[in-house]
N, C-alpha and C positions, 0 to 999 in steps of 0.2 A: 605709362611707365611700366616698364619688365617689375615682376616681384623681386625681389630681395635672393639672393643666394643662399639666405640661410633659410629661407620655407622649405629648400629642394632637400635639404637636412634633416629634417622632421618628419617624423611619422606621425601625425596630432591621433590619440585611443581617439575612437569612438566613444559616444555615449551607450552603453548598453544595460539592459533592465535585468535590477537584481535587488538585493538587498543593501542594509547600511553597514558601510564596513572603513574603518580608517587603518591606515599601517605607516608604521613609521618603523625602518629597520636599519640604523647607523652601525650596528654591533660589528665590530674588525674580530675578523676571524684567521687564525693561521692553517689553516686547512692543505694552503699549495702555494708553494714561495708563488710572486708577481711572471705573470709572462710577458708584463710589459717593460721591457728594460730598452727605454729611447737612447740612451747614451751607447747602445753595444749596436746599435741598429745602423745600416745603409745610409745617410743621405741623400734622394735623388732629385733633380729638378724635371721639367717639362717644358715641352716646347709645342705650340698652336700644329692639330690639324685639322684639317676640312674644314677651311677655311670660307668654302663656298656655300657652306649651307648657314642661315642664322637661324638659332635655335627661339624658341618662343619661351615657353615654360617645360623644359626638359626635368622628368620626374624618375627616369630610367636608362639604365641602357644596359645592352647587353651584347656579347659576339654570339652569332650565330655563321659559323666556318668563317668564311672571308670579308664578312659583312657586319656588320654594328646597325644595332634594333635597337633606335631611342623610342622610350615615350614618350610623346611632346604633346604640348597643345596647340596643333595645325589645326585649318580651315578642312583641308582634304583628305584626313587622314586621322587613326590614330598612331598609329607608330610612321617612324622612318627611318628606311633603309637604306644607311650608308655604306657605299666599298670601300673597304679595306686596304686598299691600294691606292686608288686611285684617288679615294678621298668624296668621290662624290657621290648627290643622290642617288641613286637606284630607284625607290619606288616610296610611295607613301602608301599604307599597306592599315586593312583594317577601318573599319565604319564605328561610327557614333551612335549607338541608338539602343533598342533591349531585342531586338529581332533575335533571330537565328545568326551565328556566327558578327554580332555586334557589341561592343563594348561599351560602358556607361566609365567603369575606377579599373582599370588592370592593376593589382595589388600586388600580386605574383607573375614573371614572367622567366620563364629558363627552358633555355635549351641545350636536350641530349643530343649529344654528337655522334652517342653509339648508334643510335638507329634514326638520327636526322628528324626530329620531333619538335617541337615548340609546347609549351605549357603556358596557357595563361587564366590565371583564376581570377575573377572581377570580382571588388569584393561588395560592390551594390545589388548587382545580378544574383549574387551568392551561387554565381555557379564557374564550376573548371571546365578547360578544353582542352584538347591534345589535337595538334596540328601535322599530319607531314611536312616539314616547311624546308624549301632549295633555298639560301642566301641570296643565290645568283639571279630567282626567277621569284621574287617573293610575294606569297599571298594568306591572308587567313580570311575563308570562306568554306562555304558548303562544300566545293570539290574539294578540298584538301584537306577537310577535318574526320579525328579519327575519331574521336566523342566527346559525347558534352557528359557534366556530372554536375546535377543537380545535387545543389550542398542547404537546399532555404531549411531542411528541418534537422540539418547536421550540427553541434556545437561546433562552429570553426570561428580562429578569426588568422591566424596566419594559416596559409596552405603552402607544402612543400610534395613535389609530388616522390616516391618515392620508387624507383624504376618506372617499367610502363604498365604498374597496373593497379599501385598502392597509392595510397596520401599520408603526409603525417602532419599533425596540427600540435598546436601547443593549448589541448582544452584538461584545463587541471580537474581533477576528481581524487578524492580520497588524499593519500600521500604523495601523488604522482604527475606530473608536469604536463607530457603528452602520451597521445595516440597515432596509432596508425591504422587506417581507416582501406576498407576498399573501396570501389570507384564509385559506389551507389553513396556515402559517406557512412557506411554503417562500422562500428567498433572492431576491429581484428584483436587487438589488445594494446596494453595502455603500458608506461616504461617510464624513467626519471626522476629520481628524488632529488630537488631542491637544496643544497648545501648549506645557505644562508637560515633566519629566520624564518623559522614555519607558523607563528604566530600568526592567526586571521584563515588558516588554508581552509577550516570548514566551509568558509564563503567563496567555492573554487574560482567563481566566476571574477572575483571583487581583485582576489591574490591575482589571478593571472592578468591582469590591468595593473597591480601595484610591481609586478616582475616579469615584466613584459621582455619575452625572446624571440632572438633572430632565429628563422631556420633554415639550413643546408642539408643536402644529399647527394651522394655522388651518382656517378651515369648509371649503375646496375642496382642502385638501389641496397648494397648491403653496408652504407654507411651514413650516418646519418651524427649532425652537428647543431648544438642550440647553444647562443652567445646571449648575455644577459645586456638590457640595454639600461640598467641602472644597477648593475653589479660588474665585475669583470671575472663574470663565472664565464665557463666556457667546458664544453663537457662534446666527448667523442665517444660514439656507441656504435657497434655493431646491431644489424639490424638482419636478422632471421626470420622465418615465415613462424615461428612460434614463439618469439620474443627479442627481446634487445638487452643488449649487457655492455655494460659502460666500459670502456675502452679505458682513456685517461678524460685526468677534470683540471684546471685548472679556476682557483676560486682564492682571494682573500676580502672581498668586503661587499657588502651591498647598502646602498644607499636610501633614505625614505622619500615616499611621494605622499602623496594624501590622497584618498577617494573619496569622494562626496556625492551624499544623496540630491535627489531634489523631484518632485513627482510634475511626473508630464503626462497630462489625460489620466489622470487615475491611477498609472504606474510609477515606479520606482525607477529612477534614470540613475547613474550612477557617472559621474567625470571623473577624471585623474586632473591634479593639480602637481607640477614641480613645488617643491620648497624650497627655504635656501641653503636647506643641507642637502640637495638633490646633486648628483653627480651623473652624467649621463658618459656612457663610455660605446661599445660596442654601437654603431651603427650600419653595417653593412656585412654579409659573408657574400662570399663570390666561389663560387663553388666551378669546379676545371676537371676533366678528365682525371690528371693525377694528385691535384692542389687542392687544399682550400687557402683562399687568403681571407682573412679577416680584417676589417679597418677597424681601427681604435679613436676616437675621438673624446678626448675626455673635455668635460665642458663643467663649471662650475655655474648653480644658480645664488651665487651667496647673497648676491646685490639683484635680484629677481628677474634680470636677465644671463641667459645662458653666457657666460665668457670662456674662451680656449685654452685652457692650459696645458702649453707643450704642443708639438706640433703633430700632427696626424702619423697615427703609427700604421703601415698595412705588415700584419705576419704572415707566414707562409708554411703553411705545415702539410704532412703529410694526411690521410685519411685513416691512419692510426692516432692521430695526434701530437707526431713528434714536430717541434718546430724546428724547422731547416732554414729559412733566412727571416729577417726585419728589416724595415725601410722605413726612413723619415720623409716627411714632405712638409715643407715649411710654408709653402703655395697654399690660399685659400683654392680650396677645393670641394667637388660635392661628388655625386655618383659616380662609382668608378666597376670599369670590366677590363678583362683580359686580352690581350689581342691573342690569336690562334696557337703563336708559337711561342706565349709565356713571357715572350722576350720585354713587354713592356705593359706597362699599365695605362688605361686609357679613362681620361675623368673630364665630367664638365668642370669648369671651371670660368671665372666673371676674366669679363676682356675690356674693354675700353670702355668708360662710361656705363649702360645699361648694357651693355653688349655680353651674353652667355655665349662658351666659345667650348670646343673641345681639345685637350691636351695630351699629349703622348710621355709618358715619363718611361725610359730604360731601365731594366733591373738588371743588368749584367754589369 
């Protein structure tokens, strides 16, 4: 039996070693009226493509020019490359293993269109790659990589690359949220103040698990976006080689999680737990030459499993952060990318019985 639809929805934290630390942060804040308003929003449906490939456990996707980069879990492959057109495979692209140019968890994958690049940061590995990669001719191996970056002694745990020579992560210290790092993972300087509850932040490592963000960047690198995945903060920053200043924010509440100790081997392991006042919102940014879109999914844990309330929002804003359109999607849905020309959104989405299929929604 296929996993369940809602796994490809979750990000499950890591357990990672730290101290004891719990946050509970319900506080409603008016900081910036809601930017999720479903009733002003698009309607769209969707309709089945690529019909010919069945997906196994798809964890990703992505366009890369005229082609679509899922991550699945094939026999031959780790990614695969579907055309854009024509709807079929093209190649299964990418090895299983800790070698050179092999994959164990791709956590991060995006590609720039400015200079035809591929980015994928594995977060087992703990290291990032940068690929030259053709859509039409696709490979990620030794001839086509432009380098690897070892991240094992870097605090990372989300990677965003940041043009072709930065990174920036969400590793909290002092008052401030993230970093932007160069290619070796070392500090360039740190940017971000938190809006919600700062309660707990002296335990950087504990807070950045109980406010756990998405990250975006556009193609040259001089913008950069973090969406809260149990707040519906949402914050747009300019990003310069000697620091970053917050563009626009949008923020009124965040919700609590619990952290919990527990010692494994002598150390201090630390879990994140939902509660049933947990709200979870923000799960995906999709980041486009002149877009970001953002999906919304606001889920409630009251009754201890996650339920949907309202139906999936994607916004669409500028790289300043002005929002320009909204779309509903009433269709049970999971990862979604852009096709080339903007013109539609493309999402896995469950088909017949156990069947994972892929969807094409129009936004015009």
């Amino acid at each position: 039996m296929r996993p369940s639809l809602t796994i490809l929805w979750r990000r499950h934290a890591a357990a990672l070693i730290l101290t004891l630390s719990l946050f509970s942060c319900s506080k409603q804040l008016e900081k910036q009226s809601s930017v999720i308003t479903p009733d002003s929003f698009l309607p769209i449906s969707g309709e089945q493509i690529a019909s010919g490939y069945n997906m196994v456990f798809p964890q990703d996707i992505i366009t890369t020019g005229n082609t679509l980069l899922i991550y699945d879990k094939v026999d031959n492959g780790v990614f695969v490359a579907v055309d854009g057109v024509s709807d079929s495979v093209v190649a299964y692209v990418g090895t299983k293993g800790v070698g050179p140019c092999e994959f164990l968890a791709p956590r991060t994958v995006r590609y720039n269109a400015s200079d035809s690049s591929l980015f994928v940061y594995d977060s087992t590995l703990r290291r990032g790659r940068r690929f030259s990669y053709n859509g039409s001719n696709p490979s990620l191996s030794v001839g086509n990589l432009i380098k690897e970056i070892d991240l094992k002694t870097a605090q990372v745990h989300e990677v965003e690359p940041i043009g072709s020579n930065r990174l920036a992560t969400n590793w909290v210290s002092g008052n401030t949220m993230f970093a932007i790092l160069d290619e070796s993972g070392n500090n360039i300087y740190r940017f971000g103040e938190y809006p919600g509850d700062k309660s707990g932040m002296t335990n950087s490592t504990a807070f950045a698990m109980a406010h756990q963000t998405l990250l975006a960047a556009n193609d040259d690198g001089s913008r950069f976006v973090a969406a809260g995945r149990y707040s519906d903060w949402l914050a747009f920053y300019k990003i310069a080689p000697d620091g970053a200043s917050l563009i626009k924010e949008y923020f009124t509440f965040d919700s609590p999680v619990d952290v919990n100790t527990m010692s494994v081997g002598g150390q201090t392991a630390v879990s994140m737990h939902e509660t049933t006042e947990t709200i979870t919102t923000f799960d995906q940014l999709i980041p486009t030459s002149d877009f970001l879109f953002a999906v919304y999914r606001e889920r409630h844990y009251s009754d201890g499993e996650p339920k949907r309330k309202g139906p999936t929002c994607v916004l669409k804003f500028n790289w300043d952060g002005d929002l320009k359109a909204g779309y509903t999607i009433e269709e049970l849905t999971g990862v979604m990318t852009l096709s080339q020309d903007h013109k539609y959104l493309i999402t896995i989405a469950p088909g017949q019985g156990d069947e994972i299929i892929l969807k094409r929604f129009p936004l015009d």
